[in-house]
C-alpha positions as CSV (number, residue, x, y, z in Angstrom):
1,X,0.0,0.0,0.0
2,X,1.3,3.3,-0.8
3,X,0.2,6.7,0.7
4,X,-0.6,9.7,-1.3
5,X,2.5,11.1,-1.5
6,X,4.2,8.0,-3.0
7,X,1.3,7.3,-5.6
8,X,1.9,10.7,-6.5
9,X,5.4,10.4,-7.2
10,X,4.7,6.5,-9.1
11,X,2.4,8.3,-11.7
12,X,4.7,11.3,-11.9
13,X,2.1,13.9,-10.6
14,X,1.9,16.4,-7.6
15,X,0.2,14.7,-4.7
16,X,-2.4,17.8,-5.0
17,X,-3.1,16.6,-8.9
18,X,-3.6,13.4,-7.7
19,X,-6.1,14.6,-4.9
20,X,-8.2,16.4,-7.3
21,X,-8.2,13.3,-9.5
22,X,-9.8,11.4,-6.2
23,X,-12.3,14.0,-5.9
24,X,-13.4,14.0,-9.2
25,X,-12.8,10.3,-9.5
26,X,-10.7,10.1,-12.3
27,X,-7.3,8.7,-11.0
28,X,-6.5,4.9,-9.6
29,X,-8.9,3.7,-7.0
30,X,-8.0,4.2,-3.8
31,X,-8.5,3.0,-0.2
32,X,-9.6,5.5,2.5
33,X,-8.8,3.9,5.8
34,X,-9.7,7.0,7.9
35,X,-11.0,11.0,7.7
36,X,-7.4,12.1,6.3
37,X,-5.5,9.0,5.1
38,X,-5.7,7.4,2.1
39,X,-3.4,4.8,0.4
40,X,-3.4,3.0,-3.1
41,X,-2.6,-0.3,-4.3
42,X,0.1,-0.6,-6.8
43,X,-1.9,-3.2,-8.2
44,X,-4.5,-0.4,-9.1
45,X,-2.1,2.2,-9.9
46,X,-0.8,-0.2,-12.6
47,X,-4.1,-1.3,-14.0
48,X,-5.1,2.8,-14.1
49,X,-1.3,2.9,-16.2
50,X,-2.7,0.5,-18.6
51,X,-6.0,1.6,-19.0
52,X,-4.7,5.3,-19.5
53,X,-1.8,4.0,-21.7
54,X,-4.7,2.9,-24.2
55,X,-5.6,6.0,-25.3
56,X,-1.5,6.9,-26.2
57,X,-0.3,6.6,-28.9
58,X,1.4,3.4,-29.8
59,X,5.2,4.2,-28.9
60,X,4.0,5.6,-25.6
61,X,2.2,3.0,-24.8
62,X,4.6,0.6,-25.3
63,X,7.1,2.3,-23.0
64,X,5.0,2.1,-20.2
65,X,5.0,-2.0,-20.1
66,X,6.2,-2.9,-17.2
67,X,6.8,0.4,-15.2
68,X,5.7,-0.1,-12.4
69,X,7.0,-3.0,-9.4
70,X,8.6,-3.1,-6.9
71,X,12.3,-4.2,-6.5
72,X,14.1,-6.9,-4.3
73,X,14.0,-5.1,-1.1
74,X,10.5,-4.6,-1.9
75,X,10.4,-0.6,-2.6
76,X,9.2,1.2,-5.3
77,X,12.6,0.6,-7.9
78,X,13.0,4.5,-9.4
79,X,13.8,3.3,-12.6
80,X,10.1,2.1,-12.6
81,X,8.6,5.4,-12.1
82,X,6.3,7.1,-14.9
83,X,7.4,10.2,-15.4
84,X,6.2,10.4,-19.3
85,X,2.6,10.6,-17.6
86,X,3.1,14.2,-16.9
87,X,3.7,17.0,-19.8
88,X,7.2,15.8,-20.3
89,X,6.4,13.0,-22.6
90,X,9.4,10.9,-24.1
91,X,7.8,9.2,-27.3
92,X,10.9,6.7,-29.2
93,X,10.2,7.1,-32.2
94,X,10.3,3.5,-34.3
95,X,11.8,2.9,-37.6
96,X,10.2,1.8,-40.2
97,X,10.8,-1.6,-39.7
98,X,8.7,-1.3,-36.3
99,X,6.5,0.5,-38.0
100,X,6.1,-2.7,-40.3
101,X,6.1,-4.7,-37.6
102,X,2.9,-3.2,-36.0
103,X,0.9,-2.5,-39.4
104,X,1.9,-6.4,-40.1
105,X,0.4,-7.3,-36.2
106,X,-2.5,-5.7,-37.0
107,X,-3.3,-6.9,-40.3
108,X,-3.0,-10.5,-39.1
109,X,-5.0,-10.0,-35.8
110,X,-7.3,-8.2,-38.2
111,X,-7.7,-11.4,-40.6
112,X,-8.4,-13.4,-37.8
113,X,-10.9,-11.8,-35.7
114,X,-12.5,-11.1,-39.4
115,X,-12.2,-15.3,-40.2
116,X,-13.6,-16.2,-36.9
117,X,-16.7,-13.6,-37.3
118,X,-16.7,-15.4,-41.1
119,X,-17.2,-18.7,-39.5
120,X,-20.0,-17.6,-37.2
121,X,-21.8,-16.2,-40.0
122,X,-21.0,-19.1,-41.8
123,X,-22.5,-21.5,-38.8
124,X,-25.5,-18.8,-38.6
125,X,-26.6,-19.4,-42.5
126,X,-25.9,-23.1,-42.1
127,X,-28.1,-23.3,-38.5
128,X,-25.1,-25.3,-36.8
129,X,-24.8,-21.8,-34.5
130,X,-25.4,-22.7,-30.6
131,X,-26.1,-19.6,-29.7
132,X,-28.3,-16.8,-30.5
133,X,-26.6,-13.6,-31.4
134,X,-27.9,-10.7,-29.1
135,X,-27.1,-8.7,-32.2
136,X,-28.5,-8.0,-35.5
137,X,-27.6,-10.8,-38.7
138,X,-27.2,-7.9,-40.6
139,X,-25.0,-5.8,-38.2
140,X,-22.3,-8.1,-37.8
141,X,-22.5,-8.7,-41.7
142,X,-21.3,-5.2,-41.8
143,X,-18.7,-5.6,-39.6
144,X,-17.2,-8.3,-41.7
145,X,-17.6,-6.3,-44.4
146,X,-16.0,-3.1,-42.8
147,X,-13.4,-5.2,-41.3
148,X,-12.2,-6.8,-44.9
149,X,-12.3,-2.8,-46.6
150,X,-10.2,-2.1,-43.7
151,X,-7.9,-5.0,-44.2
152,X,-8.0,-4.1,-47.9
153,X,-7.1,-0.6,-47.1
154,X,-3.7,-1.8,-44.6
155,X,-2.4,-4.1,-47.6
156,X,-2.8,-1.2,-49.7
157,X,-0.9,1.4,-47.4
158,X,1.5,-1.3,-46.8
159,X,2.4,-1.9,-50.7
160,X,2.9,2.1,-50.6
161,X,5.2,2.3,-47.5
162,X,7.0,-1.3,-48.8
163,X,6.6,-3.2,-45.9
164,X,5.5,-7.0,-46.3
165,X,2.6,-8.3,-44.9
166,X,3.3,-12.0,-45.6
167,X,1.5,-14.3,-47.6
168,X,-2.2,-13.0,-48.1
169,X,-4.4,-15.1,-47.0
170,X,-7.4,-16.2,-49.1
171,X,-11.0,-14.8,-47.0
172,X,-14.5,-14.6,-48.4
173,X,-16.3,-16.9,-50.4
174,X,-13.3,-18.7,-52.2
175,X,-11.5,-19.8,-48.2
176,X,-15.1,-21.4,-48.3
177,X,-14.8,-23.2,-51.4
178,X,-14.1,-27.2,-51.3
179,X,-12.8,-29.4,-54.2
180,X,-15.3,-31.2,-55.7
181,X,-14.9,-35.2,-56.2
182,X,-16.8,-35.0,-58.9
183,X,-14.6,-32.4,-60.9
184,X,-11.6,-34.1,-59.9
């Protein structure tokens, strides 16, 4: 448990930042364990990080992995202080081979999520679904089709910034298409 002062100095604010952000119930939760005293876990103060880093952008975000523990002796380690909270942000900038490496990460996560909503719509038409969708046919139709422009729209900006994507995989109707015994 840390007390004000020392959640304070973890996030990189002024304990008097951090006590507005308790009134208006913005910062990490908190424990009040009397009138005046109030202490945080660093378990919250991480998750608070995370959730906050979300909204960052990417190179940000990806410095504040791991900032926060505690060290051997079991104190706050100052190297694992957040100081690029506050104003004085330190964004590395990435290559563009990190840059690659991101676009190509969310492509694929993009293909699968889009193959696995595929298949469900797939199992839906077929009536092999166990589930009802809470959800509109017909919404999450759109989503696939939003989700394959946008797909569509990374392989394109990746051909113009020359980064490889990989082998493309083959989505839509032909990944559904089975050889025939007939034909062969």
């Amino acid at each position: 448990m840390l007390k004000s002062r020392e959640a304070a100095r973890v996030i990189g604010v002024s304990p008097r930042t951090l006590a507005k952000w308790r009134q208006r119930g913005v910062g990490p939760q908190c424990v009040r364990l009397g009138y005046n005293l109030v202490v945080y876990r660093l378990s919250d103060i991480d998750a608070w990080t995370r959730t906050r880093a979300r909204h960052m952008p990417k190179a940000t975000a990806a410095d504040l992995e791991g900032t926060i523990g505690l060290d051997r002796t079991g104190g706050l380690n100052s190297l694992d202080h957040v100081p690029r909270l506050r104003g004085d942000r330190t964004i590395k900038t990435g290559g563009a081979e990190s840059e690659g490496n991101g676009m190509n990460a969310e492509y694929h996560e993009l293909i699968r999520r889009a193959d696995r909503l595929r298949d469900l719509l797939a199992k839906y038409a077929d009536g092999t679904l166990d589930f009802e969708p809470t959800c509109p046919i017909a919404l999450l139709g759109r989503q696939l089709d939003v989700m394959d422009e946008y797909a569509f729209i990374l392989r394109r900006r990746a051909n113009i910034e020359h980064i490889d994507l990989g082998e493309q995989p083959v989505t839509g109707i032909l990944r559904d298409i089975k050889p025939n015994k007939e034909n062969q």
